[in-house]
C-alpha positions in Angstrom: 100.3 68.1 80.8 99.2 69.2 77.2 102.5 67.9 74.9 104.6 71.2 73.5 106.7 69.8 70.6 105.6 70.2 67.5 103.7 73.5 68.2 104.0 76.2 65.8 105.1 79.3 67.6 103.4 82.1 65.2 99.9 83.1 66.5 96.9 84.7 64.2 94.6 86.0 65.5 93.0 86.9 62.2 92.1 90.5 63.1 90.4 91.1 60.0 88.0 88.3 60.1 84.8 88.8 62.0 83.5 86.5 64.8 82.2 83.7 63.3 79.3 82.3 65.3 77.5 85.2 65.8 74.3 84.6 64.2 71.4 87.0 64.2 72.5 88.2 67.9 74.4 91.4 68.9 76.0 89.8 71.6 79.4 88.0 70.9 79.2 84.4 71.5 75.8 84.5 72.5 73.8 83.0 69.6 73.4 80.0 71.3 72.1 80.9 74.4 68.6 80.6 75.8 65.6 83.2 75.5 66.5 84.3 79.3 70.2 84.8 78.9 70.0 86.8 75.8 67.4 89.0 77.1 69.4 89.9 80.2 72.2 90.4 77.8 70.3 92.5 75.5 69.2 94.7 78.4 73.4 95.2 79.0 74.4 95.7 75.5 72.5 98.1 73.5 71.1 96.8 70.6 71.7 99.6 68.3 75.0 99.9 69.2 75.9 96.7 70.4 78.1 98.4 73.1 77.1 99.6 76.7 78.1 102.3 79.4 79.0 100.3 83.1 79.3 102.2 86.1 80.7 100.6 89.3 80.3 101.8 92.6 81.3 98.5 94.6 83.9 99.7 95.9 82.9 100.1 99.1 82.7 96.2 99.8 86.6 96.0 100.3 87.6 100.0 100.6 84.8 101.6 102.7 83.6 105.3 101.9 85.8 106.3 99.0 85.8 110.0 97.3 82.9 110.4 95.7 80.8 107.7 96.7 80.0 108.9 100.3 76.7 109.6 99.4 75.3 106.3 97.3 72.2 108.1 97.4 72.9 111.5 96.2 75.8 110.6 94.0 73.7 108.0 91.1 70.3 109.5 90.1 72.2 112.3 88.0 74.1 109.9 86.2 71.4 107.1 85.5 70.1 108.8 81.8 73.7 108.1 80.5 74.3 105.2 81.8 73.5 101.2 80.2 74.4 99.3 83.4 74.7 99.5 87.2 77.8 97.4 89.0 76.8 97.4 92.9 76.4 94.9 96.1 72.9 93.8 96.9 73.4 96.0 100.0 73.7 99.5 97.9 71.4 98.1 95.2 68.8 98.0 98.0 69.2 100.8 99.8 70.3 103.5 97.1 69.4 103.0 93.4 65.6 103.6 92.6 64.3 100.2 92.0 62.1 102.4 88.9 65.2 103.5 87.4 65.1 100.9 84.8 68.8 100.1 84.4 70.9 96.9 84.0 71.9 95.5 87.2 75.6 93.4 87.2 75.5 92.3 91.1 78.8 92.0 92.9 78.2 88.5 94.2 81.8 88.1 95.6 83.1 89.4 98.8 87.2 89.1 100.7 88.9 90.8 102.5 89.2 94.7 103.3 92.1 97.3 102.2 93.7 96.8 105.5 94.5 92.8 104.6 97.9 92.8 102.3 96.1 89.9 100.0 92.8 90.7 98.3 93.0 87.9 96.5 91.2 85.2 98.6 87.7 86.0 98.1 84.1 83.4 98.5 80.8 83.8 96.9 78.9 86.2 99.0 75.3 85.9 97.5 73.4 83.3 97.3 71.8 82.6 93.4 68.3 83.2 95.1 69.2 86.6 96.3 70.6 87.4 92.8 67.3 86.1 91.6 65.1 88.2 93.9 67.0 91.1 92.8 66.6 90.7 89.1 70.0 91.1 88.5 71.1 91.2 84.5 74.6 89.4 85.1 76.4 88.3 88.4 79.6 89.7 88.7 83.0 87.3 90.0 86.3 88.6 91.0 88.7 86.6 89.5 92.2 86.8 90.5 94.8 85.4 87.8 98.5 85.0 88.9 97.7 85.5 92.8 97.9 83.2 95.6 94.0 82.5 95.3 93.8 81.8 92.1 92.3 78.6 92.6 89.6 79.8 94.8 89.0 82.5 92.4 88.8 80.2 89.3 86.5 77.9 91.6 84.1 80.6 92.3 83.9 81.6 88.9 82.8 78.3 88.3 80.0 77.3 90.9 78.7 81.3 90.3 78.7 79.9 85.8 77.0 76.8 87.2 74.7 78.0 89.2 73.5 81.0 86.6 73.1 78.8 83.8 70.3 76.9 86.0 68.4 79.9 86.3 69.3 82.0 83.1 71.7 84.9 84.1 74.7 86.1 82.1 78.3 85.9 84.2 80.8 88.7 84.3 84.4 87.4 84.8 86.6 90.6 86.4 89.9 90.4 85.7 91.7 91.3 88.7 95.7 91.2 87.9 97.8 89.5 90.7 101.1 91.1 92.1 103.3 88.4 90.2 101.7 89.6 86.8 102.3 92.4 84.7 99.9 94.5 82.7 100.8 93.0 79.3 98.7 91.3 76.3 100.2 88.7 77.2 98.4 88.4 80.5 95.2 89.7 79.3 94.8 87.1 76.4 95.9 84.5 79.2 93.6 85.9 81.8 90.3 86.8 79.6 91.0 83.7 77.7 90.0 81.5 81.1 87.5 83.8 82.2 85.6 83.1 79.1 86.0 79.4 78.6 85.1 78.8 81.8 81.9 80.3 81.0 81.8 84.5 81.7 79.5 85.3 79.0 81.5 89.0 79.7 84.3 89.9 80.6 85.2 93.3 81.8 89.4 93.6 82.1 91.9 96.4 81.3 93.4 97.9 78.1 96.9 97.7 77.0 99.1 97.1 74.0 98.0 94.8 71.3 94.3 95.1 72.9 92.9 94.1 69.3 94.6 90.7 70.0 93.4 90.3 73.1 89.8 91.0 72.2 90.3 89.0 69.1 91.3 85.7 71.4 88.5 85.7 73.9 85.0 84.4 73.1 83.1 86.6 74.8 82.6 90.4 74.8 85.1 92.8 76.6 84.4 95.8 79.0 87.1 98.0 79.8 87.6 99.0 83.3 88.4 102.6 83.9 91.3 101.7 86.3 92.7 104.3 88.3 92.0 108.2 88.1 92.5 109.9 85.5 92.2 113.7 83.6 88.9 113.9 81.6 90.5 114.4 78.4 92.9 111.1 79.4 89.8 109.0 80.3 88.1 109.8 77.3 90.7 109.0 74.6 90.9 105.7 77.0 87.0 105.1 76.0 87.8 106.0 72.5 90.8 103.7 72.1 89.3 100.8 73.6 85.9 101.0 71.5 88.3 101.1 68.5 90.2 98.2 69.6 87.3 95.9 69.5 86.1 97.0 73.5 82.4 96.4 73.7 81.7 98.8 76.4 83.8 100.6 79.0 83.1 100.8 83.4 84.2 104.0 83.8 83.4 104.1 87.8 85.9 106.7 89.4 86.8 108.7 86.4 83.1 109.4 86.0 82.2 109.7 90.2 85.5 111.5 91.1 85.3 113.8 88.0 84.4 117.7 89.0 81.3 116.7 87.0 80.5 113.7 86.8 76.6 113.7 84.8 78.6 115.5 81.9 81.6 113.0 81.9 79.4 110.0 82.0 77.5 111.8 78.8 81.0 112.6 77.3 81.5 108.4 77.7 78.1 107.3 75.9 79.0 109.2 73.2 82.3 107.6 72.9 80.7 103.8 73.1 77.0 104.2 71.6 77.4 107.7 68.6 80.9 106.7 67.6 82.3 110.1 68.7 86.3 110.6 68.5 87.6 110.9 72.2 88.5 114.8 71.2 84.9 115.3 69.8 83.7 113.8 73.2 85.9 116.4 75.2 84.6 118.8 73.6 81.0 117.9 74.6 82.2 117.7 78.0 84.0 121.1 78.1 80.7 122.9 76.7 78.7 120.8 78.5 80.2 122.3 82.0 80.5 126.0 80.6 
């Protein structure tokens, strides 16, 4: 148990100071990687922008046939030219996105338990490294639970999925998935991405709040805003706006883009936002003309 007295209680998170082992890549706390790793990054963070547009349709491993996602197959192909990165199981990834589509797969390589089990939280690694390998996946995507009653198993799987992608060269994202006990705060974020990262996520993809500079500021590796629940266009998009501000370098917008009334000209209203530094009301605009 790490000794408390003597600690100084202020925190600086020096929020004016850039990150400072960068180097000549785009990639936050990448520089030191091999060739492999930062390609795969490079193929998930634009880099012009250094930022990238994540769509996630995996919600089917653990919620079945949600709204707007019935149809894997109909539902992506319109969306593809605005998007930066795919977020799928090898399952849909096989059987729905063209393989020529030229995007960058993050494969969902854990699995648990279904919407009908009161603890979500308990989940193993479903694909082997092999599979992940065969698929040319860009990253390898890991639930982690922080403040829930598999915790440990989560943090474990993290680990073994870090392990077992540094041996062949992919990039890990570390998903923040908040347990009941813990609330939405900054303080839970800069606990929870903190781990992820120095544990060995190379990204992290979590959720915005309060203070979000702070949080982005404390965590070695860069941050992807989930979309979270549903919500209006023109809240969504100031979400995207406020979280590229904040230091964000990408947002996974997956239901407010697939359960918008249109969801090709939302998804375009998003890359604006993260890669041509549009203001979330010059983004809604675009979107509003863009469905006239």
């Amino acid at each position: 148990m790490a000794d408390k007295d003597g600690l100084k209680a202020e925190k600086n998170y020096h929020l004016d100071v850039p990150f400072a082992n960068q180097g000549g890549f785009h990639v936050k706390g990448a520089n030191s990687l091999d060739w492999g790793m930062k390609h795969r990054l490079a193929n998930i963070f634009n880099p012009k922008s250094g930022n990238t547009v994540m769509f996630a349709f995996d919600h089917g491993y653990f919620m079945g046939s949600v709204s707007g996602l019935e149809r894997l197959d109909l539902a992506i192909p319109p969306l593809l030219p605005h998007l930066d990165v795919l977020m799928g199981t090898r399952g849909a990834l096989r059987a729905c996105v063209p393989p020529e589509c030229r995007k960058a797969i993050a494969l969902r390589t854990t699995s648990g338990s279904s919407m009908l089990d009161d603890d979500l939280s308990h989940e193993v690694i479903a694909v082997d490294i092999e599979d992940a390998i065969r698929l040319n996946a860009d990253c390898m995507a890991v639930q982690t639970f922080i403040g829930a009653d598999g915790q440990l198993s989560s943090l474990d799987n993290l680990s073994k999925t870090v392990n077992a992608g540094l041996r062949y060269g992919i990039p890990i994202l570390g998903v923040v998935a908040v347990g009941k006990q813990m609330e939405r705060t900054d303080r839970f974020f800069k606990l929870a991405t903190r781990m992820l990262a120095e544990l060995g996520a190379n990204l992290v993809k979590t959720y915005y709040c309060d203070n979000f500079e702070e949080v982005v500021a404390a965590c070695p590796a860069p941050i992807v805003v989930a979309g979270g629940k549903k919500l209006s266009e023109e809240d969504a998009l100031s979400l995207a706006y406020n979280s590229i501000r904040g230091g964000a370098r990408g947002v996974d917008m997956g239901r407010n883009i697939f359960q918008s009334a249109h969801p090709a000209a939302m998804a375009a209203a998003i890359a604006r936002i993260v890669h041509e530094k549009f203001t979330d009301k010059e983004a809604y605009q675009f979107f509003k003309d863009s469905t006239k």
